[in-house]
TITORMAR-498421 format. One line per 10 residues: for each residue x, y, z of C-alpha. Coordinates in pm, 1 decimal, decimal comma. Example, Ala and Ser with C-alpha at 12.3 -4.5 7.8 and 13.67 -1.06 7.14 Angstrom:
% residues 2
1230,0:-450,0:780,0  1367,0:-106,0:714,0
END
This chain:
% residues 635
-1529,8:-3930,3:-886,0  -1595,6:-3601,5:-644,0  -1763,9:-3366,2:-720,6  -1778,8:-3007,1:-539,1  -2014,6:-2689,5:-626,4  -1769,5:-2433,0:-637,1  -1629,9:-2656,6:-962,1  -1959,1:-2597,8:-1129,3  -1948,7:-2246,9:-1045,6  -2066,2:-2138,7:-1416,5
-2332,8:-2403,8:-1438,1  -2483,0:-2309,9:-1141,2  -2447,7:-1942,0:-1210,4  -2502,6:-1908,6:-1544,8  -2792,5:-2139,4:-1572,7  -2984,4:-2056,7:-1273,0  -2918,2:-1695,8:-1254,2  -2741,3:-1538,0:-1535,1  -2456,6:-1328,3:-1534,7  -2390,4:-938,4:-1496,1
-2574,3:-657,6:-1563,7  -2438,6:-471,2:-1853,7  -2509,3:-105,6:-1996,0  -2836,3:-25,3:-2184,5  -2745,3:86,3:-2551,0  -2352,8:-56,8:-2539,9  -2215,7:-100,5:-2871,9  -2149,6:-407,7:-3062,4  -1880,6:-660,7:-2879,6  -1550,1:-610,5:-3067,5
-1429,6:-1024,1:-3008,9  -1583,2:-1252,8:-3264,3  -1866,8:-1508,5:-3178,1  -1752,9:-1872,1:-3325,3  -2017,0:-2163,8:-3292,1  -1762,8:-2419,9:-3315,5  -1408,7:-2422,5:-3238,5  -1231,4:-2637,2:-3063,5  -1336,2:-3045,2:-3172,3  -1393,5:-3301,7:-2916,8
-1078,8:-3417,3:-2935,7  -699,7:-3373,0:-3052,8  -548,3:-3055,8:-3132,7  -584,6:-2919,0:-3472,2  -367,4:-2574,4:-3444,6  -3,5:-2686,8:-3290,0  52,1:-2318,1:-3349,4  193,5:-2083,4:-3053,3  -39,1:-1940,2:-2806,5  -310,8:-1679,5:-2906,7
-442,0:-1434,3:-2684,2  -809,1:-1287,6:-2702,1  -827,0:-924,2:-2805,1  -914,7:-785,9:-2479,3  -772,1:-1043,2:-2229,3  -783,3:-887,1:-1918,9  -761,1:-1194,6:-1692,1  -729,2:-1587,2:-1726,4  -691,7:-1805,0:-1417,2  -717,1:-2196,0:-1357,2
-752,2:-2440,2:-1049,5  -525,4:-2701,8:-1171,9  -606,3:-2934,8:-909,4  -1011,1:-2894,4:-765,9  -973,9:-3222,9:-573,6  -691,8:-3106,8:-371,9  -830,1:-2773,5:-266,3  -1153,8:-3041,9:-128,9  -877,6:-3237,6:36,0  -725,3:-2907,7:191,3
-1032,3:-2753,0:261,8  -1177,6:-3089,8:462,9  -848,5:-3115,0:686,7  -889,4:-2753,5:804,3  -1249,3:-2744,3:880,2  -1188,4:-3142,0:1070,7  -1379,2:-3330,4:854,1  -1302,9:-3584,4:576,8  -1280,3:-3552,5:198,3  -1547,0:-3795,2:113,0
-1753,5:-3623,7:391,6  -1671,9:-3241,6:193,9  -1747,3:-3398,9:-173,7  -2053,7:-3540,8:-87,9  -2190,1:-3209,9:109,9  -2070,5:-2974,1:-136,9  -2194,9:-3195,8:-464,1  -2537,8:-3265,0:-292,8  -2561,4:-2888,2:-236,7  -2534,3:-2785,0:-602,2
-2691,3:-3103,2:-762,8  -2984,6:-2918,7:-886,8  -2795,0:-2720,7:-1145,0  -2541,7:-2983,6:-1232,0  -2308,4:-2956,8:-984,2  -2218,5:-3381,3:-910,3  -2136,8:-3378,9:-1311,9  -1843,2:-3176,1:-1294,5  -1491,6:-3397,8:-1293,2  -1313,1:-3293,4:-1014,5
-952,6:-3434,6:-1113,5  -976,8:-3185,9:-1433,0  -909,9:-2826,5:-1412,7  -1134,4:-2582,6:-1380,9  -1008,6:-2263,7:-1649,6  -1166,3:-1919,3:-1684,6  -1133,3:-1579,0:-1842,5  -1239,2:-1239,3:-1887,7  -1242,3:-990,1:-2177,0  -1314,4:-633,2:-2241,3
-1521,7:-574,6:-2535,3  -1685,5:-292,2:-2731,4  -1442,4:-30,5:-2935,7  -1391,3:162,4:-2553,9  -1362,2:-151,0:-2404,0  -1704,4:-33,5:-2172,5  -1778,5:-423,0:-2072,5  -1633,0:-685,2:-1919,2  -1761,2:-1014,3:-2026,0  -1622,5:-1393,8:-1949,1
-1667,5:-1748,7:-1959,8  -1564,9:-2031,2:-1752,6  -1418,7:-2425,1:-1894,6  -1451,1:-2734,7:-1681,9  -1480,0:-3072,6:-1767,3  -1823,6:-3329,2:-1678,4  -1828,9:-3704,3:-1610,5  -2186,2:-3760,2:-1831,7  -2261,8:-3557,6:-2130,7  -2559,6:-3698,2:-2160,0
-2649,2:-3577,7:-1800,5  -2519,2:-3287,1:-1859,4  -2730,3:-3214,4:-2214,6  -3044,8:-3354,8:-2018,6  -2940,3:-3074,6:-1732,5  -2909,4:-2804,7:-1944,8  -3206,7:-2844,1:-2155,8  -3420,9:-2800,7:-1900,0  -3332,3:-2441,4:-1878,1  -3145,6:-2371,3:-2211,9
-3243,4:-2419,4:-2626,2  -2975,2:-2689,8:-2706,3  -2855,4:-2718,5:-3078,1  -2624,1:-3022,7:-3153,7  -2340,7:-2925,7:-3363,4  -2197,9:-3157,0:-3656,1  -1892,4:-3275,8:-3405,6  -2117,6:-3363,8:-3133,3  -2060,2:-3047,1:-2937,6  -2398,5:-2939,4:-2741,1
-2451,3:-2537,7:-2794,9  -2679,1:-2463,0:-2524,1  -2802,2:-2107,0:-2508,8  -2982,4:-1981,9:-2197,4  -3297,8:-1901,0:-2234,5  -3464,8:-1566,5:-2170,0  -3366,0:-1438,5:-1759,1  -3260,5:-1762,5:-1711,7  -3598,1:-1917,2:-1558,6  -3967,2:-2031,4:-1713,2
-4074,8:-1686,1:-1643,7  -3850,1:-1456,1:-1708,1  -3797,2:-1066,8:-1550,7  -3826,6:-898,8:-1906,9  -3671,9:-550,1:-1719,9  -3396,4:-745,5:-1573,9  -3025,4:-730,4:-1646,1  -2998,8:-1097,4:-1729,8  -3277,1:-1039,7:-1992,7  -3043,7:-791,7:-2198,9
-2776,3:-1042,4:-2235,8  -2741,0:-1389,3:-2371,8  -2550,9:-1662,3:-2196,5  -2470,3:-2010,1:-2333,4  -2225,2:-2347,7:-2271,4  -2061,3:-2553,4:-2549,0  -2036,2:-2920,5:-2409,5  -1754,4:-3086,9:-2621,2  -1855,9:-3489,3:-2729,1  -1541,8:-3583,9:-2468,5
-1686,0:-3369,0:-2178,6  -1483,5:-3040,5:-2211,9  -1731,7:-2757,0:-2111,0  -1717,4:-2385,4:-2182,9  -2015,5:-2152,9:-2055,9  -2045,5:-1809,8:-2056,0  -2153,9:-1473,1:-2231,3  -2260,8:-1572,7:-2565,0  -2129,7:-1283,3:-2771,2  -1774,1:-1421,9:-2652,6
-1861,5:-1797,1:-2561,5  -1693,5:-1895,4:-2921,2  -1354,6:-1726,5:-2931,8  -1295,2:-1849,8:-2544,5  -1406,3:-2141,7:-2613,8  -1106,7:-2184,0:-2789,1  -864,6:-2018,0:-2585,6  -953,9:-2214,1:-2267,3  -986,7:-2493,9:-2442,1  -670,4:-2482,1:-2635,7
-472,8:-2236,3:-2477,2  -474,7:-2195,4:-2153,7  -320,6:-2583,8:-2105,9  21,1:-2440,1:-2241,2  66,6:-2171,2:-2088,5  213,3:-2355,0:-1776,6  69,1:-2285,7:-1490,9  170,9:-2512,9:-1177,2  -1,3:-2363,5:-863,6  -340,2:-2486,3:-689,8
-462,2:-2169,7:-824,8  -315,9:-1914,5:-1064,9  -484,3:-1604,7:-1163,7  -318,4:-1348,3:-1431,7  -429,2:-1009,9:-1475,1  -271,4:-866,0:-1816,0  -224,7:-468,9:-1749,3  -302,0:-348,6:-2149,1  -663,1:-357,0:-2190,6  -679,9:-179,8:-1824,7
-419,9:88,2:-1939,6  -604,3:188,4:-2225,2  -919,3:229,3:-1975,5  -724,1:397,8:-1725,4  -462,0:534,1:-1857,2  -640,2:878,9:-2014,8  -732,2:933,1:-1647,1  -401,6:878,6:-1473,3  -268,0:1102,6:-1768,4  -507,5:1405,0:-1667,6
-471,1:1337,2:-1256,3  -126,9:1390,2:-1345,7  -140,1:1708,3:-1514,5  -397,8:1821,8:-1225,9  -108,3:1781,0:-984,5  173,5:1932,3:-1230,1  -82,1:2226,8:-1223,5  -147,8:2241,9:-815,2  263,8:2246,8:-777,6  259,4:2511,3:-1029,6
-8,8:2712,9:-867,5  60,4:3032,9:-652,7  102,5:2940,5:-268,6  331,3:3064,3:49,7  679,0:2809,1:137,3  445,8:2635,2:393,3  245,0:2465,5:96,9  502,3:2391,7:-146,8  632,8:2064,5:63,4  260,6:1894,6:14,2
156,9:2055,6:-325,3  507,8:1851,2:-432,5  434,2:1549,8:-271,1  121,7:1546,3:-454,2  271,0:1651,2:-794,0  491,3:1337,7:-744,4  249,2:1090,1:-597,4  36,7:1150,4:-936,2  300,6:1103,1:-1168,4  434,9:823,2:-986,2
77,5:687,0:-1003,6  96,0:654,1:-1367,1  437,7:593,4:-1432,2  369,1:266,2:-1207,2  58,1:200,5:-1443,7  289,9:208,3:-1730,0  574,3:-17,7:-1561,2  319,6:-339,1:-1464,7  286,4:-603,7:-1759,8  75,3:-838,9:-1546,8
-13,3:-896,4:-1222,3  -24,9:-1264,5:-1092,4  -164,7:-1452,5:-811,6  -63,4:-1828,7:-739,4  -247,3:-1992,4:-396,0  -126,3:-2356,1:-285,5  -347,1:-2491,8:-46,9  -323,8:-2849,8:110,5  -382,2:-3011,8:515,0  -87,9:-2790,4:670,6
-79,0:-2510,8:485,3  -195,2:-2176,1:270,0  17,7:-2003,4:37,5  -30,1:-1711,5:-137,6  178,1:-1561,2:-378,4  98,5:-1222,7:-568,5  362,1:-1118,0:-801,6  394,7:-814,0:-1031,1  585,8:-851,1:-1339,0  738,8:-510,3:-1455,1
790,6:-415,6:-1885,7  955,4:-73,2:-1795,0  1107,8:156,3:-1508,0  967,5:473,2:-1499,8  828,8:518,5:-1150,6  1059,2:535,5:-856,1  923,1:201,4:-697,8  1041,0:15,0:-1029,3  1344,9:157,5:-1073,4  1432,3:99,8:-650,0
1337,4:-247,4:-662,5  1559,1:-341,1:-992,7  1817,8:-156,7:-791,8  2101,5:-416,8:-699,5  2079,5:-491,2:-322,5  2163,0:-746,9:-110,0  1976,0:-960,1:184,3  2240,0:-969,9:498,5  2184,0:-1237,6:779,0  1955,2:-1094,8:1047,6
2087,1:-1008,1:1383,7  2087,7:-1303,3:1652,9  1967,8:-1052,8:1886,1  1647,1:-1011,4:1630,3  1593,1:-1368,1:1630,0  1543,6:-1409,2:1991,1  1333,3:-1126,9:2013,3  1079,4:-1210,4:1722,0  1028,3:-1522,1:1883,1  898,7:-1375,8:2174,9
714,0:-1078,2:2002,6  303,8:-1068,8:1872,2  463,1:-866,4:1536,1  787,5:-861,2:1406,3  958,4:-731,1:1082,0  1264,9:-663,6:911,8  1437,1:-512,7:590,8  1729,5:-610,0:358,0  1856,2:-240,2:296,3  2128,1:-181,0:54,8
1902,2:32,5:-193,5  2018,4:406,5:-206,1  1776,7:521,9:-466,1  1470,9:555,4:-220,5  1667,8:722,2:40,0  1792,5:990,7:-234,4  1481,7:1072,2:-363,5  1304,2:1094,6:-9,4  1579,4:1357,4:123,1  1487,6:1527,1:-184,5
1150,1:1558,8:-71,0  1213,6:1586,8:301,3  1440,0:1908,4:218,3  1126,4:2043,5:74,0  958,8:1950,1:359,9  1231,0:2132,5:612,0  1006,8:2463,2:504,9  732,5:2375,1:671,7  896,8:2192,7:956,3  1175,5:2448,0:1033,5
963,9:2818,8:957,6  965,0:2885,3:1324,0  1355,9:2829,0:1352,2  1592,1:3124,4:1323,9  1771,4:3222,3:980,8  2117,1:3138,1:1115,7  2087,0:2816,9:1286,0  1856,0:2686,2:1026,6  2121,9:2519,3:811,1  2238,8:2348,7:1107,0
1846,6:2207,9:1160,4  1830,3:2101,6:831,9  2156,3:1926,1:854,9  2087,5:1747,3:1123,6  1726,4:1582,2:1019,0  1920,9:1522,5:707,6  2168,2:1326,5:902,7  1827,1:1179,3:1106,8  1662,4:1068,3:808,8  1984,9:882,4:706,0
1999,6:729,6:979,9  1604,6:594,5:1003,3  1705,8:462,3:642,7  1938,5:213,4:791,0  1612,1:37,1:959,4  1705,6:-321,9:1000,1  1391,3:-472,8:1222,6  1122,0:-394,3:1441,1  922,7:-583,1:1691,6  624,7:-537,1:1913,5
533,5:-776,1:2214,9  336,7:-738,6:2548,3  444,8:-809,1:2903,9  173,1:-997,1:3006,9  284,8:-1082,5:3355,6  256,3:-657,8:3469,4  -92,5:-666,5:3328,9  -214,0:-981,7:3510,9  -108,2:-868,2:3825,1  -288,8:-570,9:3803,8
-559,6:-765,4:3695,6  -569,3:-1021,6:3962,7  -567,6:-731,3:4199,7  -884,5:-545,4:4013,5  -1060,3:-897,8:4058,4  -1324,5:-997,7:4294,0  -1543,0:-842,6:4581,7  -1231,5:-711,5:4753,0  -1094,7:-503,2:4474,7  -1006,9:-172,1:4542,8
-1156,1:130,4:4350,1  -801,3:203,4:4264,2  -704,3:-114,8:4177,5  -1000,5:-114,1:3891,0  -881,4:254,8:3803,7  -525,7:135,1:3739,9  -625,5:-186,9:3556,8  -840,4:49,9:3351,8  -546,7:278,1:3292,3  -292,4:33,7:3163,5
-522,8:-185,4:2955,5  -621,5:135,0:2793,1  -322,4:316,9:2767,8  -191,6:-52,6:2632,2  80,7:10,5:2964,4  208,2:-355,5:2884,3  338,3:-292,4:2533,5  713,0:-284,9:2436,5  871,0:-246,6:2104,8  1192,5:-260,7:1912,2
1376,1:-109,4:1609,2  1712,7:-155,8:1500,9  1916,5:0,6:1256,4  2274,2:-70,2:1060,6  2432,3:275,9:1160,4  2743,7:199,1:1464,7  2586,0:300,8:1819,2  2829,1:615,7:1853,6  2711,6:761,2:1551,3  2328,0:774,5:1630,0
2364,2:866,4:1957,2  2554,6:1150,4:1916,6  2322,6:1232,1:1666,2  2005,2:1172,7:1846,8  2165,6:1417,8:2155,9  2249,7:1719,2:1880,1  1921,9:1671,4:1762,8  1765,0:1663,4:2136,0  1959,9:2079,1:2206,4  1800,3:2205,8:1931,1
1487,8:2320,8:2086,3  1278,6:2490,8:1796,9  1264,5:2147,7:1618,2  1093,9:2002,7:1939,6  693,3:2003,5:1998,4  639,1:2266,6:2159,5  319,0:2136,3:2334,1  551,1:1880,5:2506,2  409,7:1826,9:2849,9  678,9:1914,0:3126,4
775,5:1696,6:3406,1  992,4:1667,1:3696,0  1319,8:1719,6:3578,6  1471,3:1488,8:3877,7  1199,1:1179,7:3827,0  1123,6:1237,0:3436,5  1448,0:1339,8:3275,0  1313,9:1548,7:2994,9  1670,4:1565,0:2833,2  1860,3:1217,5:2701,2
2077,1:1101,3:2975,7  2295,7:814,8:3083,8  2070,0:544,1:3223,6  2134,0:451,5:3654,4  2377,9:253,6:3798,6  2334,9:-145,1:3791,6  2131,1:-108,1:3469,9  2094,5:-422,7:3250,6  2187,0:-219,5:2964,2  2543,7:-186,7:2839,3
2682,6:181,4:3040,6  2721,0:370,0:2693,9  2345,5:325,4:2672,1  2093,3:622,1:2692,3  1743,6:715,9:2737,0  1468,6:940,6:2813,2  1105,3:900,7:2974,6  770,4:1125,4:2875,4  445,5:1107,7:2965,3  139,1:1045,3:2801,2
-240,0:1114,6:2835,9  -432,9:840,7:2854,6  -800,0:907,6:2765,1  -1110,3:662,9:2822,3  -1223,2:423,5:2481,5  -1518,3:310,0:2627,6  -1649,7:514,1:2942,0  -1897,6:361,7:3110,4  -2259,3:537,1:3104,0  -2223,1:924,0:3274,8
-2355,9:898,9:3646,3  -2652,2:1185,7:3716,5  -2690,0:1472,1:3974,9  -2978,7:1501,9:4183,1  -3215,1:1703,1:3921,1  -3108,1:1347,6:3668,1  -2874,7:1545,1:3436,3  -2606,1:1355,4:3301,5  -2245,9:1421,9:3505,0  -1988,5:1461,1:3240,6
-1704,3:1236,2:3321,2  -1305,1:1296,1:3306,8  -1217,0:1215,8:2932,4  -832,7:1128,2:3074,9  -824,2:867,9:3277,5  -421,9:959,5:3386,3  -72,6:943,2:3272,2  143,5:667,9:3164,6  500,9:692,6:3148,5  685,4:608,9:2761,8
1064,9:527,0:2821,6  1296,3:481,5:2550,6  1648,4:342,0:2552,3  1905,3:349,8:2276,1  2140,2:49,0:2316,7  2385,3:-94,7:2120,7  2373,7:-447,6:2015,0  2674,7:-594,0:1816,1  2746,1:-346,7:1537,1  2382,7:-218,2:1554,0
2198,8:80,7:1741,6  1891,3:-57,2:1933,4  1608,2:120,9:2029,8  1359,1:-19,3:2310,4  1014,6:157,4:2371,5  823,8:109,8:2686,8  637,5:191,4:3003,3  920,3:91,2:3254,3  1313,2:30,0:3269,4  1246,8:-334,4:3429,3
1023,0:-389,2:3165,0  1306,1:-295,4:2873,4  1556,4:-438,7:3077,5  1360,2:-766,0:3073,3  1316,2:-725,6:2680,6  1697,7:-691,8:2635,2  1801,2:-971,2:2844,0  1560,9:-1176,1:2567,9  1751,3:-1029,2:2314,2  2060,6:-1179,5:2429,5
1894,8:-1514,6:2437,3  2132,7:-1569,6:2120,6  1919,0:-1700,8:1894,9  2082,5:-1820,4:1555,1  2109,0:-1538,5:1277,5  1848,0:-1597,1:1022,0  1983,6:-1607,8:625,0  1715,0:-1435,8:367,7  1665,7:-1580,7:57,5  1879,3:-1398,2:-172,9
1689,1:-1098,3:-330,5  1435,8:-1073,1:-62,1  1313,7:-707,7:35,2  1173,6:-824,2:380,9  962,7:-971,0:563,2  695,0:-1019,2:872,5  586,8:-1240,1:1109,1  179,4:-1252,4:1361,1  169,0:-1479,7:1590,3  -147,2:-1633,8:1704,8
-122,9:-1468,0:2043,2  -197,4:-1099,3:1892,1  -575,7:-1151,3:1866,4  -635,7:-1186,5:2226,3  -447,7:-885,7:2304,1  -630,8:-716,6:2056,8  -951,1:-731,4:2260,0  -771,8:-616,0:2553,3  -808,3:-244,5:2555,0  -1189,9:-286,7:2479,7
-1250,4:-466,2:2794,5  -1025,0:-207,9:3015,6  -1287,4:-180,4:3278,3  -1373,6:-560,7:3309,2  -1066,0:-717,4:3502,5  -1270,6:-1111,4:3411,0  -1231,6:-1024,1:3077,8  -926,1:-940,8:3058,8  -788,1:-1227,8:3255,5  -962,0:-1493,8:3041,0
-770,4:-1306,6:2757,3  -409,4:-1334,9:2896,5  -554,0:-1736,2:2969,3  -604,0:-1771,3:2611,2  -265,7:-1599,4:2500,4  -77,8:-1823,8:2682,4  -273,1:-2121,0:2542,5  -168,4:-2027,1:2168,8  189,9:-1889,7:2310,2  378,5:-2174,3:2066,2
101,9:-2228,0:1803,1  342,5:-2099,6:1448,7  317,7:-1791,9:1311,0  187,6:-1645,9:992,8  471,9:-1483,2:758,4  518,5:-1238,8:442,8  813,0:-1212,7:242,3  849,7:-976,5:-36,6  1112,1:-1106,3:-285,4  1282,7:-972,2:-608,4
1375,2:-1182,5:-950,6  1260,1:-1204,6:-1284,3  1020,0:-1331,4:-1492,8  1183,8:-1442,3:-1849,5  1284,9:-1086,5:-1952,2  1082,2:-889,8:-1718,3  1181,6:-810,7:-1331,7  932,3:-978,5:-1052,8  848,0:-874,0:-717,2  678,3:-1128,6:-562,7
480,4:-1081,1:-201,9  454,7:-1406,3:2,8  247,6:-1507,7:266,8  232,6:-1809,0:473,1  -79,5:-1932,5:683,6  -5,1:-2255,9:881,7  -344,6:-2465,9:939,5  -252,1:-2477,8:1322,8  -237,8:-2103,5:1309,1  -595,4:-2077,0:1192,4
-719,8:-2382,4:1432,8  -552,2:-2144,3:1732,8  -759,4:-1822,7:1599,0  -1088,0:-2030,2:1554,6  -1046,2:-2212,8:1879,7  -1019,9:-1858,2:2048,5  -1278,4:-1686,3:1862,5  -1526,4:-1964,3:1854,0  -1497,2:-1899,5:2257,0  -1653,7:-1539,9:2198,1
-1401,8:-1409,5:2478,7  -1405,7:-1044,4:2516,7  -1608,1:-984,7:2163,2  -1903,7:-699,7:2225,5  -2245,1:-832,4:2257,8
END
């Protein structure tokens, strides 16, 4: 039978070390100590499920042999090979006894009348009792129940000569070793009443994943709660307070973030988390089951909505981008309550703007905001062919000073990124918009840096002749400072003072293009036009549409290739470096990417929103290859 460590996390612990430290002075434990109550075997109450007063959180590995099996695919070696390393490793402290095909259960409580400590146990099952009872005596008074059950209290700090100032020395811990091999160790003062629960319990209350951990939101309410109440008030008082228009925007937003704090407290029942783990991949699930809708966010996600297929043009690009992400829209409640607090807002961001024409401003970002609320997806990618050429000509005895200076610049000023956004508003419409929005000049930054009006269009115009772009397309091109991240060590004059380098390096140009793309408005970011042009071309690649689940929110996508690139802005001035990076990006170019989801649904008669995430083992074996490598890392 295998046998791993981790499974005998409480035997180890508790028996070699203790637990946690708890206060000096706390009061009497409010949960009931039983000696005995769960027999060996059977079960005597067929009654429904009983909670501990105090449950805060219960979780259970259902399968501990699986997450071995898992766990010795990813790392390359086998499962016997794992077992026998991990069981070895924790054999001391009874680690090989513990049955690996059983699950491993555990809990926590709050106790005391303020519920001031938290206090748990964990249940497992061993292969030899009388292994076990030999193990434990050795460190623990044993006391042989009349069922056969094995009460084992710890003695004294845990060791032959105990720390009498210690934490451990202040509390008692203990295991109850059933006659058929069901274990249950733990704090003492609660080792009884969970006992039973794990024992008993915990089987029927159905949980199916590798791992499932449930954190019930009471016992934490009544703890929090009285806080959230009075940070609440605090802000209904700082909105209240005396102040000029420019401070009544934030001193709402704050006034609203508190009370949405604990209305959000007061929505959440439980909070779950459910990992499945095997050779090819890791999935995680958290999920937050909701009693109520009193915050915003609880009453926006119940809101009815609906999960459209994705663009084909947003197919082809996400499978060419580092980072991509998109959104289901069709919720209306969000939007209305963040116009609510962007007209607030318009205060601050319009003071400057004259008394007439400010009704037109606020309009207008109204109309803006609207717009942005349509968000559909977003993507981020690099070109890596621009930056390799510049760093092929940085490279090698030969290399210019200016070739290293512009390498420098763009791998800085990240030169080779490009990103996307699209939105579900028609083309005409936020166009139009986005021009009416570009005359009004008191709502633009006024620390704008000019630039040639004939090379560097500062207003939105039609794009050339012969672009790749459709002709009702538009855009405009900025600059940008770019200053040094890691400048190498100041040169010195002749009396050895230290010469104070430039802190900007140069300018990079930032174009951006709004295109349509069937009934969508596209919006391309980047450092060139060939470079955007290059981008749309991929989005017309035609990829099929994708089909969300139906009530999923969104969702994401990181492919492999981003962690290279992530390193390539630290090594600007090493043209090597950076090389060996765009090597190693194009090694892990296919390896699959790691996704999120966030989907809606219900759990019996509560609502669910469930956050997804997906790690595929040849993901992880692309990062660890790369990282193993040490390419680009600082010494």
């Amino acid at each position: 039978m295998r046998r791993i460590a981790l499974s005998a996390v409480t035997l180890s612990t508790l028996i070699a070390c203790g637990g946690g430290a708890s206060q000096k002075g706390a009061e009497p434990p409010t949960v009931a100590v039983a000696k005995s109550t769960t027999p060996s075997t059977g079960v005597v109450d067929p009654g429904p499920v009983r909670f501990p007063e105090g449950l805060v959180a219960w979780g259970r590995i259902a399968r501990p042999s699986a997450l071995v099996k898992g766990g010795a695919a990813w790392i390359h070696k086998s499962e016997q090979e794992v077992a026998k390393e991990l069981s070895a490793s924790g054999k001391e402290v009874g680690a090989d006894l513990v049955a690996l095909d059983q699950p491993i259960d555990g809990a926590l409580v709050l106790t005391g009348a303020s519920y001031e400590g938290v206090k748990g146990a964990v249940s497992f099952t061993v292969n030899n009792v009388p292994a076990a009872k030999d193990t434990l005596g050795k460190k623990a008074e044993l006391e042989v129940l009349s069922d056969g059950t094995i009460h084992a209290k710890l003695k004294k700090g845990g060791g032959d000569e105990p720390d009498e100032d210690s934490a451990a020395s202040k509390r008692a811990f203990g295991c109850m070793v059933h006659a058929d091999g069901h274990t249950v160790c733990g704090d003492e003062s609660v080792l009884g009443v969970l006992d039973s629960f794990l024992l008993r319990d915990v089987p029927r209350l159905g949980a199916k994943a590798d791992v499932h951990v449930e954190v019930r939101m009471q016992p934490i309410r009544d703890v929090a709660g009285p806080a959230l109440a009075a940070l609440a008030e605090l802000g209904k008082a700082a909105a209240a307070g005396e102040g000029g228009e420019a401070g009544d925007a934030s001193k709402e937003a704050e006034k609203k973030s508190k009370e949405e704090a604990k209305a959000f407290l007061d929505d959440i029942d439980s909070i779950h988390y459910d990992g499945a783990f095997n050779e090819n991949q890791l999935r995680t699930e958290i999920s937050v089951d909701l009693r109520s809708k009193k915050s915003l966010f609880s009453q926006w996600v119940a809101e009815p909505g609906n999960a459209p297929a994705l663009s084909p043009a947003f197919g082809a690009i996400a499978a060419q981008a580092d980072i991509s992400l998109w959104a289901a829209g069709g919720r209306s409640l969000l939007a209305q309550q963040g116009k609510v607090l962007l007209q607030k807002a318009m205060k601050d961001e319009l003071k400057n703007v004259k008394e007439a024409d400010r009704p037109k401003a606020e309009a207008l970002l109204g109309q803006l905001y609207d717009t942005l609320f349509t968000f559909r997806t977003a993507a981020l990618g690099r070109d890596d062919g621009a930056l390799a050429k510049l760093a092929d000509a940085a490279t090698g005895p030969k290399a210019s000073a200016a070739a290293k200076k512009r390498l420098t610049l763009a791998a800085t000023g990240e030169e080779q990124l490009w990103m996307t956004a699209s939105f579900a508003t028609p083309f005409a419409s936020a166009r139009d918009l986005i021009l009416a929005v570009d005359k009004m000049p008191d709502i633009k930054d006024p620390k704008k840096k000019k630039t040639d009006e004939k090379k560097y269009p500062s207003k939105i115009t039609a794009l050339p002749k012969g672009s790749a772009f459709p002709a009702n397309s538009v855009y405009f091109l900025s600059k940008k400072d770019v200053k040094a991240k890691n400048p190498p060590a100041p040169a010195l004059d002749k009396s050895g003072k230290p010469v104070k380098g430039p802190e900007v390096l140069g300018t990079l140009d930032t174009m951006v293009v709004l295109a349509p793309i069937g009934d969508e408005t596209w919006v391309f970011v980047g450092d060139s036009l060939p470079m955007l042009e290059g981008v749309y071309k991929q989005a017309l690649a035609s990829k099929p549409a994708a089909h969300p689940q139906a009530g999923t929110l969104g969702g994401a996508s990181i492919a492999p290739k981003l962690w290279p690139a992530d390193k390539i802005d630290d090594n600007a001035r090493a043209p090597e470096v950076i090389s060996a990076l765009l090597a190693e990006r194009a090694k892990i170019a296919s390896a699959p990417s790691m996704t999120g989801e966030t989907i809606l649904g219900n759990s019996g008669n509560l609502s669910r929103i469930t956050f997804r995430f997906d790690v595929p083992r040849t993901a992880f074996e692309a990062y660890k290859a790369f990282d193993d490598k040490g390419i680009g890392k600082k010494p």
